[in-house]
Every structure is written in structure tokens, then in C-alpha cells.
DSSP file (Angstrom, degrees, kcal/mol; ACC not computed):
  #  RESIDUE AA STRUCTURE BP1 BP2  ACC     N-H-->O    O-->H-N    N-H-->O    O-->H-N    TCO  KAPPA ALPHA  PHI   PSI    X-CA   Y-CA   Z-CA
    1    1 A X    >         0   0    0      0, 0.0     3,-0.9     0, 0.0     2,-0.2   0.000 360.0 360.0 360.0  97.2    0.0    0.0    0.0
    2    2 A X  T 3   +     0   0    0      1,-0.2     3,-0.1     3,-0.0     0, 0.0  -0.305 360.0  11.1 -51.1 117.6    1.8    3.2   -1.2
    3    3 A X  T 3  S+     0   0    0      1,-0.4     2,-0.3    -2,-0.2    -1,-0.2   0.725 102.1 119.2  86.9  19.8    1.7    6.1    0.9
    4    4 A X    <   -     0   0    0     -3,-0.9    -1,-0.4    19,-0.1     2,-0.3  -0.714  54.0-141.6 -99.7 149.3    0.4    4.0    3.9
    5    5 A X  E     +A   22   0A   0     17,-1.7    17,-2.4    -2,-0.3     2,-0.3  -0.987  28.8 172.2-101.9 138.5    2.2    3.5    7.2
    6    6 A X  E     -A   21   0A   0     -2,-0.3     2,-0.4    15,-0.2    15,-0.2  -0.980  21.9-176.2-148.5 169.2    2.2    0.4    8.8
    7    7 A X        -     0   0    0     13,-2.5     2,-0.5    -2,-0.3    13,-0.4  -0.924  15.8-147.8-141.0 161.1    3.4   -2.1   11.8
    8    8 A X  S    S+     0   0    0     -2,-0.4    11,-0.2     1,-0.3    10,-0.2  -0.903  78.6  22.4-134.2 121.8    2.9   -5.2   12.6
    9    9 A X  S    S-     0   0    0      8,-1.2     2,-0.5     9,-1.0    -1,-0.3   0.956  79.4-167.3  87.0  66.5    2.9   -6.5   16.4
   10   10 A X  E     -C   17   0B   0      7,-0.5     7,-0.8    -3,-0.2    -1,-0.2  -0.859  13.3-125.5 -92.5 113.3    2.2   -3.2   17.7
   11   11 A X  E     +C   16   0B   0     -2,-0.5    45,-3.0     5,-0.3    46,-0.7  -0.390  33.0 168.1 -38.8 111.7    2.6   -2.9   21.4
   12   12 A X        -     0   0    0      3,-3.6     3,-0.4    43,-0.2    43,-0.2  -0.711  51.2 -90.2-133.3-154.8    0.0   -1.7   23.8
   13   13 A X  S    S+     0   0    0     35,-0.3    36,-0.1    -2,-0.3    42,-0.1   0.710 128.6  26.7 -78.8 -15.3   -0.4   -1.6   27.9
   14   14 A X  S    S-     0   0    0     34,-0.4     2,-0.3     1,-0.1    -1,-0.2   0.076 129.4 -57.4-137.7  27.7   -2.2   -5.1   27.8
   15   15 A X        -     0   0    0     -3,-0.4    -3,-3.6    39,-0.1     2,-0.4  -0.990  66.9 -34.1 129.8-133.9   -0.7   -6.7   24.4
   16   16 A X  E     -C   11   0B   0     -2,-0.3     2,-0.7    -5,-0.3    -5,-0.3  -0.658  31.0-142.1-132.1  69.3    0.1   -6.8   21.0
   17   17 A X  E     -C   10   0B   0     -7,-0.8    -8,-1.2    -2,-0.4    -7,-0.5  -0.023  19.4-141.4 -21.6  80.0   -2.0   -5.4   17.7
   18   18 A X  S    S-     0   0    0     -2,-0.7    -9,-1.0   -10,-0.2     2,-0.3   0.846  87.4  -4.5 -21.1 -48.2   -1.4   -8.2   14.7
   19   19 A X  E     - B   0  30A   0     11,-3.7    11,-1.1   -11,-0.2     2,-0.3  -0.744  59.5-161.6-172.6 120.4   -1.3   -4.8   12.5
   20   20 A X  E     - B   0  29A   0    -13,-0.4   -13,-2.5    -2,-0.3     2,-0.3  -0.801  14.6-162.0-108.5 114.3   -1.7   -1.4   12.8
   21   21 A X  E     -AB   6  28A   0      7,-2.2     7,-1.9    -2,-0.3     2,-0.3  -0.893   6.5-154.2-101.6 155.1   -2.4    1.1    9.7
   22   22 A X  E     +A    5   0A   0    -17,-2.4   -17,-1.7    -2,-0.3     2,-0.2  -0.996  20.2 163.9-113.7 110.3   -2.1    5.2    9.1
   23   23 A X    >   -     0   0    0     -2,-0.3     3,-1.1     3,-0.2     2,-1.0  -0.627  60.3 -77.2-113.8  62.5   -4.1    6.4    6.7
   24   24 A X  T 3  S-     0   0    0      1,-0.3   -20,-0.0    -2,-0.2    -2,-0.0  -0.697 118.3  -8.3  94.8-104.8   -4.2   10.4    7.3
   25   25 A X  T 3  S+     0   0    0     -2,-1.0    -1,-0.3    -3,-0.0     0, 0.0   0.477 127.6  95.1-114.4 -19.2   -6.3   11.3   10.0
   26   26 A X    <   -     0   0    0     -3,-1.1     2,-0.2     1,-0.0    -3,-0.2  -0.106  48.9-173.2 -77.2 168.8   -7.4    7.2    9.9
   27   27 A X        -     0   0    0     -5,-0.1     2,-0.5    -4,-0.1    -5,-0.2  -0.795   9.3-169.1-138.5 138.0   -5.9    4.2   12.1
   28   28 A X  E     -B   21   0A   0     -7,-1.9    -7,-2.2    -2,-0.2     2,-0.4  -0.916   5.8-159.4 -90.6 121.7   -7.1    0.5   11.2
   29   29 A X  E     -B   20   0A   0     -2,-0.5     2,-0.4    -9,-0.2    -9,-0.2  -0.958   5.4-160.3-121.3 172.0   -6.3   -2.2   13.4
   30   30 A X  E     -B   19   0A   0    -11,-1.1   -11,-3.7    -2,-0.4     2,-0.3  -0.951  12.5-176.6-144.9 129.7   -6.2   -5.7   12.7
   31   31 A X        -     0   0    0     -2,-0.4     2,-0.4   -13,-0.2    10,-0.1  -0.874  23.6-153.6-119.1 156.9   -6.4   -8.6   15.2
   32   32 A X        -     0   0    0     -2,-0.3     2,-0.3     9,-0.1   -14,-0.1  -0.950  11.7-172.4-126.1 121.0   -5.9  -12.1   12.9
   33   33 A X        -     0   0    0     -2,-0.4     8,-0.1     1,-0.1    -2,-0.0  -0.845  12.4-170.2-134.7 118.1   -7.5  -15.0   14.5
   34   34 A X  S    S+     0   0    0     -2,-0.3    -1,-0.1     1,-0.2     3,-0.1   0.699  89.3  18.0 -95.5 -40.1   -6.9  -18.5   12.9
   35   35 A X  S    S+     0   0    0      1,-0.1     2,-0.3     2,-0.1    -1,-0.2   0.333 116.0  71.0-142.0   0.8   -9.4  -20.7   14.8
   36   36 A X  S    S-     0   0    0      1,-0.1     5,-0.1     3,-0.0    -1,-0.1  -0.989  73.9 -97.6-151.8 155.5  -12.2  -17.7   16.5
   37   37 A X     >  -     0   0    0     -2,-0.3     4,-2.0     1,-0.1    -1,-0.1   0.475  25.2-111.6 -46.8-178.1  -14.4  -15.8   15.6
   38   38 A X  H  > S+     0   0    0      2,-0.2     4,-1.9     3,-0.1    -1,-0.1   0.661 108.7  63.0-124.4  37.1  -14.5  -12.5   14.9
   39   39 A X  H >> S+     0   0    0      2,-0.2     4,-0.9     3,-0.1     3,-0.5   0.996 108.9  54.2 -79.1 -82.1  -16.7  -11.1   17.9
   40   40 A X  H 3> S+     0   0    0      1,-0.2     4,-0.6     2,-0.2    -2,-0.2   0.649 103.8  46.7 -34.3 -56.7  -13.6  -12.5   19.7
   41   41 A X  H >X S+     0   0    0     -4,-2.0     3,-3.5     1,-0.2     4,-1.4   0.986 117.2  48.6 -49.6 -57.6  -10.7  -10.4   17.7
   42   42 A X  H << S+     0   0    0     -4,-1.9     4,-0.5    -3,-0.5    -2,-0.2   0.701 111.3  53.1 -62.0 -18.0  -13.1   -7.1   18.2
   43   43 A X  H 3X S+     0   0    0     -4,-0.9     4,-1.2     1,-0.2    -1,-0.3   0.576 107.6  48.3 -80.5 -16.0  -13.3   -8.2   21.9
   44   44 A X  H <X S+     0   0    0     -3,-3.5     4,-1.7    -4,-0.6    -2,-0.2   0.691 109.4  49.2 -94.8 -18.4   -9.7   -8.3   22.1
   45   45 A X  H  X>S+     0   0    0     -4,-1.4     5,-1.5     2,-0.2     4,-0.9   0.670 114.2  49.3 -80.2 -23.5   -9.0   -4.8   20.5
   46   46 A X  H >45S+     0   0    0     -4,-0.5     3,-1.0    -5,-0.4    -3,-0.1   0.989 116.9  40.4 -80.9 -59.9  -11.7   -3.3   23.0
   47   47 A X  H 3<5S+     0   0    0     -4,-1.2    -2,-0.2     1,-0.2    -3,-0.2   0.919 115.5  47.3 -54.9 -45.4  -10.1   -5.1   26.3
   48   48 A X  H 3<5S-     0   0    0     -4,-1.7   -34,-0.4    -5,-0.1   -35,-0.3   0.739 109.7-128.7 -77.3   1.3   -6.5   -4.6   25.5
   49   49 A X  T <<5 +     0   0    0     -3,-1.0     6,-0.3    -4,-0.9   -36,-0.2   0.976  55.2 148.6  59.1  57.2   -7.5   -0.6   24.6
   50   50 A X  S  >XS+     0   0    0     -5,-1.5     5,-1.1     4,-0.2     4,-1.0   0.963  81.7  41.7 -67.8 -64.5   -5.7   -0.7   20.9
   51   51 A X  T  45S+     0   0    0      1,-0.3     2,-0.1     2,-0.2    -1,-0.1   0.701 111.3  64.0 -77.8 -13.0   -8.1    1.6   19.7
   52   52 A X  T  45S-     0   0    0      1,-0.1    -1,-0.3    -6,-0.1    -2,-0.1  -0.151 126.6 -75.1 -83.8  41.4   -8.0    4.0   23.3
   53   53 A X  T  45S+     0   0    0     -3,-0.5    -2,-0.2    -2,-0.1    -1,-0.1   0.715 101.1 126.8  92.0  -2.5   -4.9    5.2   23.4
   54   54 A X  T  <5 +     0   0    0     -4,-1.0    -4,-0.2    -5,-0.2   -39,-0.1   0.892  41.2  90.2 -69.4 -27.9   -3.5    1.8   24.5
   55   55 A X      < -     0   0    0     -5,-1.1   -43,-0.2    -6,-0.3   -39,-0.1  -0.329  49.3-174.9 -82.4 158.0   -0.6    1.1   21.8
   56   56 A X        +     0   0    0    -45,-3.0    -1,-0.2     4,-0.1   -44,-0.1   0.155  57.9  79.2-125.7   3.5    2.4    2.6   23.5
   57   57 A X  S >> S-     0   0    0    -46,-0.7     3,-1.5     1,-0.1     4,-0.7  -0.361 104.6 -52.0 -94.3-164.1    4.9    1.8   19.9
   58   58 A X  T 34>S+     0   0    0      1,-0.2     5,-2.6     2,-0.2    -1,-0.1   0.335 125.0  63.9 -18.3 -32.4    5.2    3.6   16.6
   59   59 A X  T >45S+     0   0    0      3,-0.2     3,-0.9     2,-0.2    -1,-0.2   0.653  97.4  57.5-104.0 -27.2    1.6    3.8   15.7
   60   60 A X  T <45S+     0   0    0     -3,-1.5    -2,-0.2     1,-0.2    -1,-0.2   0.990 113.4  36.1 -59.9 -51.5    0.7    6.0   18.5
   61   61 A X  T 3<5S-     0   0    0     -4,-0.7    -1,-0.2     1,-0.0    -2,-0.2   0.156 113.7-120.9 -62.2   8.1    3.2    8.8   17.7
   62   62 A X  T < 5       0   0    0     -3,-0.9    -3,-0.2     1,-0.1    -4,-0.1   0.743 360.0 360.0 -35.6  92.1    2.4    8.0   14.0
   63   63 A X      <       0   0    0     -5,-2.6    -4,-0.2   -57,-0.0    -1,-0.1  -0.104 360.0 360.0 -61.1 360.0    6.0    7.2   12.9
């Protein structure tokens, strides 16, 4: 993806984002789950706080 920033294993205060994008003003994150649903990945984004201010790397500062 040209003109994108992105990470992968993105750090936060209770774990890890599979992958974090910057798109502008946007941020996507992406939890990957092999073998559950995906009520479960959005339940994991919500508990670990990715999308509140949780991730503590790159993607916060967007670097």
C-alpha cells in the first residue's frame, strides 16, 4: 500500500495489535484470529484498549 504507514505486532499496555495502519487522520487495526471468531478479535481490540490510546509503539506517535 503506497503512501500508507504500517506495523505489525504493535505494542500496547495489555498486548500486541497483529497490525496497525495510518491512513491520514485514519488508524485501522487488525487482530488475525486462525481458529475464532471474529466477535472475539473485536473483543480483544476493545479489552486490550488498541483503539484507546492503549498502543504505547510507533503507531501511537504516527512514525
Amino acid at each position: 500500500m503506497l503512501g500508507q504507514w504500517s506495523t505489525v505486532e504493535e505494542t500496547s499496555s495489555f498486548g500486541r495489535a497483529d497490525c496497525v495502519l495510518l491512513n491520514g487522520n485514519n488508524v485501522f487495526i487488525f487482530e488475525f484470529k486462525r481458529d475464532k471468531t471474529a466477535d472475539e478479535a473485536l473483543n480483544q481490540i476493545e479489552d486490550a484498549k488498541y483503539a484507546g490510546g492503549g498502543l504505547t509503539g510507533q503507531a501511537e506517535n504516527g512514525l
